[in-house]
C-alpha positions as CSV (number, residue, x, y, z in Angstrom):
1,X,-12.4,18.4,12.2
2,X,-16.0,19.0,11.7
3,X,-18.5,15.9,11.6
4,X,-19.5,17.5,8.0
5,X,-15.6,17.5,7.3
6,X,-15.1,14.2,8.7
7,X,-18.0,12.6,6.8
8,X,-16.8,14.2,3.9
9,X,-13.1,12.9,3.9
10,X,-14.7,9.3,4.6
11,X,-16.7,9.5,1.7
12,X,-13.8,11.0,-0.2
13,X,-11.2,7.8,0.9
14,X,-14.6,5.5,0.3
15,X,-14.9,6.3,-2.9
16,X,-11.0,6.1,-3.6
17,X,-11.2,2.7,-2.3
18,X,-14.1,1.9,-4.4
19,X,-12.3,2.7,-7.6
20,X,-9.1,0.8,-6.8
21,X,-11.0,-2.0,-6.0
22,X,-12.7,-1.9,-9.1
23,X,-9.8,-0.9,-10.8
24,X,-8.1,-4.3,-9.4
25,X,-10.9,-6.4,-10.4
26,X,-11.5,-4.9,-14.4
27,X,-7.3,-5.8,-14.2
28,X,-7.3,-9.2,-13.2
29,X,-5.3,-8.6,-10.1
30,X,-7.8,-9.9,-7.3
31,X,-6.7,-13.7,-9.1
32,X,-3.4,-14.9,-7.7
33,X,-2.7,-16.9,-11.2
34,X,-2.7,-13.5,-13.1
35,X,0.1,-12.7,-10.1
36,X,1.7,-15.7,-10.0
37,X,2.0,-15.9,-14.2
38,X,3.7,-12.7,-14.2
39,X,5.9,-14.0,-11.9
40,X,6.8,-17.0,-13.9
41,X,9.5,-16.1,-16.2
42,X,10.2,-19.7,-17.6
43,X,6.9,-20.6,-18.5
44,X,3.6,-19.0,-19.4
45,X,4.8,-15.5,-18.8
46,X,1.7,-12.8,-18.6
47,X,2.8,-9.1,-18.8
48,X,-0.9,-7.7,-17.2
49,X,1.0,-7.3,-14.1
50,X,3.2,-4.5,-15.6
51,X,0.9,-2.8,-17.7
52,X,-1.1,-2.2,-14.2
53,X,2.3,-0.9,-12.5
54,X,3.0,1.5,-15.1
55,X,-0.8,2.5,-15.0
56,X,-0.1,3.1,-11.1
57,X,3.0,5.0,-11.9
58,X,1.2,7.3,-14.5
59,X,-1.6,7.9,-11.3
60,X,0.7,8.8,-8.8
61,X,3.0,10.9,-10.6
62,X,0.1,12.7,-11.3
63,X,-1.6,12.5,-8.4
64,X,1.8,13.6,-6.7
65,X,2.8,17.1,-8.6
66,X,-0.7,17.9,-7.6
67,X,-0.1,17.5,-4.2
68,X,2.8,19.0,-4.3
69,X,1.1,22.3,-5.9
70,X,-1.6,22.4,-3.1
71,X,-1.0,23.8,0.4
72,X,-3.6,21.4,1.9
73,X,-5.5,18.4,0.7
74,X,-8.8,19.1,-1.0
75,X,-10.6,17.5,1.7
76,X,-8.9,19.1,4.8
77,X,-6.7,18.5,7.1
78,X,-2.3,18.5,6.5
79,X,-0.5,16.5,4.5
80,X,1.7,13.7,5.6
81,X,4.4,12.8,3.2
82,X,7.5,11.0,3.7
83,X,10.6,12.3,4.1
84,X,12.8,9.6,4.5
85,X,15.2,8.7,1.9
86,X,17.4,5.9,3.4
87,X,17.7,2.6,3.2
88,X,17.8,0.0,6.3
89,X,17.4,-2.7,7.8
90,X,13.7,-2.2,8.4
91,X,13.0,-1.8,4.7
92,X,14.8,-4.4,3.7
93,X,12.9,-7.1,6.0
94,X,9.6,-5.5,4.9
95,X,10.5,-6.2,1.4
96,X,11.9,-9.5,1.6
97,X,8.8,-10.5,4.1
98,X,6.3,-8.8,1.1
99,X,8.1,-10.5,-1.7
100,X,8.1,-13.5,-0.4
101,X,4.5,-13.7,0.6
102,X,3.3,-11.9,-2.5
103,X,5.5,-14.9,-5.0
104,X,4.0,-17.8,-2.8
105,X,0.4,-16.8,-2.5
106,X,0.2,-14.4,-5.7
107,X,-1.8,-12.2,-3.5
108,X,-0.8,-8.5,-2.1
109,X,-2.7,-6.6,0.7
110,X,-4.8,-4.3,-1.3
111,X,-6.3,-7.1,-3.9
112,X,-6.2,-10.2,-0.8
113,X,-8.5,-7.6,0.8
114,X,-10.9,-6.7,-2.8
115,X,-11.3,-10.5,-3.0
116,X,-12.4,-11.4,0.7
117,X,-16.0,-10.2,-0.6
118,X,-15.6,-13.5,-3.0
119,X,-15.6,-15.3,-0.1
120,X,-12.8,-17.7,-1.5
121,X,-11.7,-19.6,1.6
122,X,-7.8,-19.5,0.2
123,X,-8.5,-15.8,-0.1
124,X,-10.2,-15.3,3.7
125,X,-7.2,-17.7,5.1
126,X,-4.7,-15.5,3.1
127,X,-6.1,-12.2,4.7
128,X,-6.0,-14.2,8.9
129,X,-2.9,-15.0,8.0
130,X,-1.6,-11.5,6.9
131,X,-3.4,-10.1,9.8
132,X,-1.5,-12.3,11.9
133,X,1.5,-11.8,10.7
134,X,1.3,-8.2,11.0
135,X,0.4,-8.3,14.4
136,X,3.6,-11.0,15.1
137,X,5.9,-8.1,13.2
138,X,4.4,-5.2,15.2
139,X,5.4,-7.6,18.6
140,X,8.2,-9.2,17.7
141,X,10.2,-8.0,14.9
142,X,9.4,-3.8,14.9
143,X,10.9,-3.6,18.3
144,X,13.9,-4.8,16.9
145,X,14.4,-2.2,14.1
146,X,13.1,0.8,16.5
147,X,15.5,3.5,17.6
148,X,15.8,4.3,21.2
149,X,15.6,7.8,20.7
150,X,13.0,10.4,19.7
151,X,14.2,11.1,15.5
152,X,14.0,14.4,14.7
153,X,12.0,15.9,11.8
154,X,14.4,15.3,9.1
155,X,14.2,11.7,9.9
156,X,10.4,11.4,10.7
157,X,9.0,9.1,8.4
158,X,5.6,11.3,8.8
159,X,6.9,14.8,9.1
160,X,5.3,17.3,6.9
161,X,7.9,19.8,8.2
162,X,9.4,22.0,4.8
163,X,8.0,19.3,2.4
164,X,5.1,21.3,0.8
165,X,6.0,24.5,2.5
């Protein structure tokens, strides 16, 4: 890739990243109350959590017939879509780990990391800890969940291979 492609495909995921930031912040997501409200089914229940799912639904689905349409992304370079369609045990523990961390601190990844520039020190010990603790998964629990041979391209959870051809 070209230095004029690759600065172009940074400022292209930059700018992405910019608007779903913003996009998190004008929704309320970057507070864990709004999170943790939605969460609460028993008490004072807040719905702004699904309205911004079903927002992100209406994006991707978009945003994933168009890709679908294109031979290559706009900005370069291949595609890499999933191709996986099972479910196991690796999914599973990712999920229960994510749910559990997302209903205790009312954070997730993308709006923990939109808030760090608050400077909130529940928000900066949030993002250590989930730095941590992917780093303790990639050591210790991964290994556990990784096959012992090479999967082929049907199974390759990054294969491109007859996807968008």
């Amino acid at each position: 890739m070209s230095t004029y492609n690759s600065a172009v495909v940074g400022l292209g995921a930059g700018l992405a990243g910019f608007v779903f930031a913003l996009g998190l912040g004008i929704a309320g997501m970057t507070n864990p109350d709004n999170v943790l409200a939605f969460l609460d089914l028993t008490g004072a229940w807040k719905p702004g959590l699904a309205l911004v799912m079903v927002g992100a639904i209406g994006v991707h689905a978009v945003g994933w017939r168009l890709a679908r349409s294109l031979r290559n992304p706009v900005l370069g370079g291949r595609f890499v879509l999933p191709t996986r369609t099972g479910i196991d045990g690796a999914l599973l523990a990712g999920a229960a780990i994510f749910g559990v961390g997302w209903g205790l601190a009312g954070y997730c990844p993308g709006p923990a990391i939109v808030d760090v520039a608050s400077g909130s020190s529940s928000t900066l010990i949030f993002v250590a800890a989930m730095l941590v603790g992917g780093a303790l998964t990639d050591r210790l629990v991964a290994p556990l969940f990784r096959r012992t041979s090479r999967p082929t391209s049907s199974d390759d959870p990054i294969s491109t291979k007859g996807v968008l051809e």
